[in-house]
DOKOL-86081 format. One record per residue: residue in one letter; x, y, z of N, C-alpha, C in turn. Coordinates in steps of 0.1 Angstrom, whole numbers, plus 2048, in hexadecimal, padded with zeros to 3 digits. Layout:
<atoms>
AXYZXYZXYZ/...
</atoms>
This chain:
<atoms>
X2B7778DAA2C2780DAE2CC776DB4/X2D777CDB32E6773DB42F0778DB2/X2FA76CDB6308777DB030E76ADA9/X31D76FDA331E767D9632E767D9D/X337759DA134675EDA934E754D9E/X359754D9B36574ED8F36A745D9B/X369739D9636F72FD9E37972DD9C/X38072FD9038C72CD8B399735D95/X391742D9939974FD9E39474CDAF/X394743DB4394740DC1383743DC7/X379746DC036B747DC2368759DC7/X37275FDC036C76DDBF363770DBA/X359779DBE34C781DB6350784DAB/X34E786DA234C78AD9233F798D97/X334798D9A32A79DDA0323797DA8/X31C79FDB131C79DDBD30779EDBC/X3027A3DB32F37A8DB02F47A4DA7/X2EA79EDA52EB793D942DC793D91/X2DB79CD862C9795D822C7791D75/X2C1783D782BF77DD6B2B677ED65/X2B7781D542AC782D4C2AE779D45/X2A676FD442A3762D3F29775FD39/X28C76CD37282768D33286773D2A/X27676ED1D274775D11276785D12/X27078AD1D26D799D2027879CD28/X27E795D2C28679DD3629879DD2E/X298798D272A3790D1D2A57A0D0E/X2957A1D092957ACD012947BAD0C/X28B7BCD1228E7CAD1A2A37CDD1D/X2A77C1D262B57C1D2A2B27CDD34/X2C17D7D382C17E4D3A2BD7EFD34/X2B77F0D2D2AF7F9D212A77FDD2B/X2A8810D302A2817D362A9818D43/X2B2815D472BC818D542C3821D4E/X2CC829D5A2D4830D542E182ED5D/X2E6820D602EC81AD642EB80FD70/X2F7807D722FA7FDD7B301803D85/X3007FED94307800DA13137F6D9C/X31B7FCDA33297F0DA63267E3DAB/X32B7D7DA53227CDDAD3197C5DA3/X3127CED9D3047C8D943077C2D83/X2FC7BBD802FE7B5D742F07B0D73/X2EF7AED652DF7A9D602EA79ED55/X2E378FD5A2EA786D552E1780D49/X2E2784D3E2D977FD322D976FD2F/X2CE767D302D375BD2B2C4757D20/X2C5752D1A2D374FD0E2D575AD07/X2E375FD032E376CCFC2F5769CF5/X2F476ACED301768CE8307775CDF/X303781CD730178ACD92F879BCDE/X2FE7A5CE02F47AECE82F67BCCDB/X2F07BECDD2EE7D3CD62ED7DBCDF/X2F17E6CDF2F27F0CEA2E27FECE8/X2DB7FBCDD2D4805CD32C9807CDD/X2CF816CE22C181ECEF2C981BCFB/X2DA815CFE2D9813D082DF824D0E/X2E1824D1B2E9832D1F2F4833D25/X2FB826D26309824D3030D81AD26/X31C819D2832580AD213277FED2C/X3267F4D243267E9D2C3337E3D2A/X3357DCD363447CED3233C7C5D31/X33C7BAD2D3387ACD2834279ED2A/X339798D3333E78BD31335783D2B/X33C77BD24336772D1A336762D22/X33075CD2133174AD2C326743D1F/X332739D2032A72BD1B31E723D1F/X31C71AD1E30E712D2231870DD2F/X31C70BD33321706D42328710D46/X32971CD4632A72AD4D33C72DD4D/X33F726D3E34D72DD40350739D37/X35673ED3A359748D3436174BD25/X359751D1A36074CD0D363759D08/X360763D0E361773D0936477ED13/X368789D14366793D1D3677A0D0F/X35C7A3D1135D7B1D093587C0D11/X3697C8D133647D3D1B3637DFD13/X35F7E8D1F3597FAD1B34D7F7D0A/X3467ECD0A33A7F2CFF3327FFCFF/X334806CF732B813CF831E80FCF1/X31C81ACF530781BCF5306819CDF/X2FF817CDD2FB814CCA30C80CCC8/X30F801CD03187F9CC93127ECCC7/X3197E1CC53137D0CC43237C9CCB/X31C7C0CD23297B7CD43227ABCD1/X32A79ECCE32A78FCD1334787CD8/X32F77DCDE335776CE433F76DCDE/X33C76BCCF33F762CC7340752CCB/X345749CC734473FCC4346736CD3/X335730CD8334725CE232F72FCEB/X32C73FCE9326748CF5317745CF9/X310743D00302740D082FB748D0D/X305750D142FC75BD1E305768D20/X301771D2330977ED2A304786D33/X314787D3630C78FD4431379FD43/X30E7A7D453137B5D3E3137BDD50/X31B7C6D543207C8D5A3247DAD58/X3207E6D653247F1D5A3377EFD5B/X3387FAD4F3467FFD4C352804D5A/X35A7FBD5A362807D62364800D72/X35C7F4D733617EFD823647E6D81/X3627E0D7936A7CBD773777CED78/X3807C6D7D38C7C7D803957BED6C/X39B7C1D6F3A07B4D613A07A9D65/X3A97A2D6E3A2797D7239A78FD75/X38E796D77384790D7C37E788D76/X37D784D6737777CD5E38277BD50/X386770D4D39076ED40389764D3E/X38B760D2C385756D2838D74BD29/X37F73ED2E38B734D30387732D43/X381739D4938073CD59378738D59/X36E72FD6236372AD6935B730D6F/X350733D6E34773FD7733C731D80/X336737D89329731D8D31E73AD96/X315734D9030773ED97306737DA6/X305743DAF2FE73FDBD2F1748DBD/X2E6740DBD2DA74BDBF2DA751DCE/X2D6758DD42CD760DDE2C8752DE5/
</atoms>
């Protein structure tokens, strides 16, 4: 656990609950079987460069981050049986529910960095 803040944007939170799934199992489960995120939270996939929504129950926003955590995507409101990608140089994502990211808070091109717990 962690939170994930945009350096670029003066070291604001992006999220503030950050859990990483980085392993085999935890990478394929994802949020599959929640029926949502608290304000705040995020399950940060690494490596993942696209996601599928298929069984999920909420829409996600998505930020997309390169291998050095910048940001090369933002794809918002994904509904449940859609697909998104990060496209071209994306690494990891971190998905986020719908409806509280501010716009600013992540643009591609912006600098993120992990502070663990």
């Amino acid at each position: 656990m962690g939170s994930l803040i945009n350096v670029t944007h003066g070291g604001h939170k992006v999220a503030a609950a950050v859990e990483r799934a980085d392993s085999f199992w935890r990478r394929g489960i994802g949020l599959l079987g929640r029926t949502g995120l608290p304000e705040g939270a995020a399950l940060w996939i690494v490596p993942c460069h696209s996601i599928h929504m298929f069984g999920m129950r909420f829409a996600l926003d998505l930020i997309f981050l390169d291998a050095s955590l910048r940001v090369v995507n933002v794809v918002r409101n994904v509904r449940p049986w859609r697909m998104a990608s990060g496209g071209a140089g994306a690494h990891s994502v971190v998905e986020l529910a719908t409806g509280w990211l501010p716009a600013d808070a992540a643009t591609p091109g912006d600098q993120l960095a992990w502070q663990p717990e």
